[in-house]
N, C-alpha and C positions, 0 to 999 in steps of 0.2 A: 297591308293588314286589313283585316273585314272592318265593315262599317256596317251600321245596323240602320236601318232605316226607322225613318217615326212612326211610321205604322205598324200595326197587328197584320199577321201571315197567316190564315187560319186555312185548316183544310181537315174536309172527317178521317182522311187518311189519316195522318200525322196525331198516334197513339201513344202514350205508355203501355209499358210494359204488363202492366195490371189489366187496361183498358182491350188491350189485346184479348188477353188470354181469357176476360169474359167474354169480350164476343166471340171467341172458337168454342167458348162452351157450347156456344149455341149452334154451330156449325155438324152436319150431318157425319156419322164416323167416317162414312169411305170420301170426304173432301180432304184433296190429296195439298196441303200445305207445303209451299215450296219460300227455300229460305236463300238469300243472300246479305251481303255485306260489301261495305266501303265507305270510303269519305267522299265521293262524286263532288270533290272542290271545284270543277268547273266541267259541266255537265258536256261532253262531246259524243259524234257517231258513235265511238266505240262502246260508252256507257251504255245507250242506247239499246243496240245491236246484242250487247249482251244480256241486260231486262230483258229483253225482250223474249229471248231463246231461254234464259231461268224460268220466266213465266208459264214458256210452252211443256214444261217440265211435271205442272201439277192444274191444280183449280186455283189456285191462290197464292200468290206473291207478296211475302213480308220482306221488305228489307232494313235492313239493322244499318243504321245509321250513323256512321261516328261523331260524336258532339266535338264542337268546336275544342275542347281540352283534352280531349281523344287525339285530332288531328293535329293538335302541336306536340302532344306528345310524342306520336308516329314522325311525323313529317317536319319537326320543329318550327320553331319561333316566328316564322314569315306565313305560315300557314296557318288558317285556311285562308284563302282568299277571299272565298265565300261564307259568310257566317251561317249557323246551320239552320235557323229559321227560315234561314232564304232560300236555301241547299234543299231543305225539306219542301218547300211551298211550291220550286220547280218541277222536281222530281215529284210530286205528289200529282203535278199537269198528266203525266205519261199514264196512259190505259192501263200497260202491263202492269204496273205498281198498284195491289190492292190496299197494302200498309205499310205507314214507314214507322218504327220506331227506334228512338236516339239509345246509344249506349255511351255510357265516359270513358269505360277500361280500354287498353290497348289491343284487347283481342273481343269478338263478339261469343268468348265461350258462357258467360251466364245468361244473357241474352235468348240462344241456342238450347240451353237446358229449359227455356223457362218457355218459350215457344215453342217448343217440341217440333220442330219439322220432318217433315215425311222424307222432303228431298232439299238436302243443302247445296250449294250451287257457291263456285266460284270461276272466277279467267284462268285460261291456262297458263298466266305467269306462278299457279299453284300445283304442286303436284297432290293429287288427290291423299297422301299419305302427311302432306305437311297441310291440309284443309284442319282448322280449327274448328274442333268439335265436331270432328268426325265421327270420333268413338261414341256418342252421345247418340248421332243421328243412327250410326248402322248399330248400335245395341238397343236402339226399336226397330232394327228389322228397316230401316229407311236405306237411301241412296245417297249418296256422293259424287256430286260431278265436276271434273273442272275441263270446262266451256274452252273451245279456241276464243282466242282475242281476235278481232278487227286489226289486221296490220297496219299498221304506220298513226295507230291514235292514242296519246294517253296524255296525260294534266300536264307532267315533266315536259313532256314537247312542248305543250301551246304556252307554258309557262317561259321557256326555253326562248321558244320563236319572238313573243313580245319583246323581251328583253335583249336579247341583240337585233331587233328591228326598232327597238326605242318606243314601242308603241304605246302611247297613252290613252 
């Protein structure tokens, strides 16, 4: 189960959803806003690999974050491993990451509405038709993309591997 450390995690990344959308107020019309999502419970290559390739997509890289009661919901009761201020404070390390911002619901559809992105971005474990808040993004005339994955990387594995290797 996550454990929270004594400290404060601060980072100018790491926004509400308000705090967002004034600073794109101020953003030039043609900066091309690029969106993704996830729980990045334990941040690997493939994470990575794919920021990375979302980012190459626009000028700026929001990603929507799932809060810790998001990610039990999704992934239940043992999860996150990582609480999300810590989740956030990693992930906020990475260049390609311009903003992070938390959502609680199971899906990042209000999120999506309230960000407005030009181009949403997911892995290809989505088919572009099951991409959440898809409709949103191509009825402004935006893109849809779902990204190849990084073969052989994802949370369930390195979760997987600790535990029948005993690893503590």
């Amino acid at each position: 189960m996550t454990k929270q450390l004594n400290i404060e995690l601060h980072s100018p990344k790491i926004l509400s959803a308000d705090e967002f959308e004034k600073i794109r107020s101020g953003f030039p019309a043609d900066r091309k806003i690029v969106f993704t999502n996830g729980c990045f419970d334990i941040l690997h290559a493939g994470h990575v690999d794919l920021l990375s390739r979302a980012r190459e997509q626009g000028d700026c890289l929001v990603l929507g974050l799932n809060s810790d009661k998001s990610v039990r919901s999704i992934k239940g009761e043992k999860r996150p491993v990582t609480a999300q201020r810590q989740r956030a404070f990693v992930l906020a390390g990475l260049t390609c990451i311009d903003y992070i911002v938390f959502f609680d619901e199971d899906t990042p559809l209000n999120l999506i509405t309230q960000v407005q992105p030009d181009v949403l971005v997911k892995g290809g474990d989505w088919t572009v038709d099951n991409i959440v808040g898809r409709d949103v993004v191509e009825g402004r005339g935006g893109v849809v993309l779902s990204l190849p994955l990084l073969p052989g990387y994802s949370t369930t594995s390195v979760i997987r591997y600790i535990r029948e290797n005993e690893i503590e």
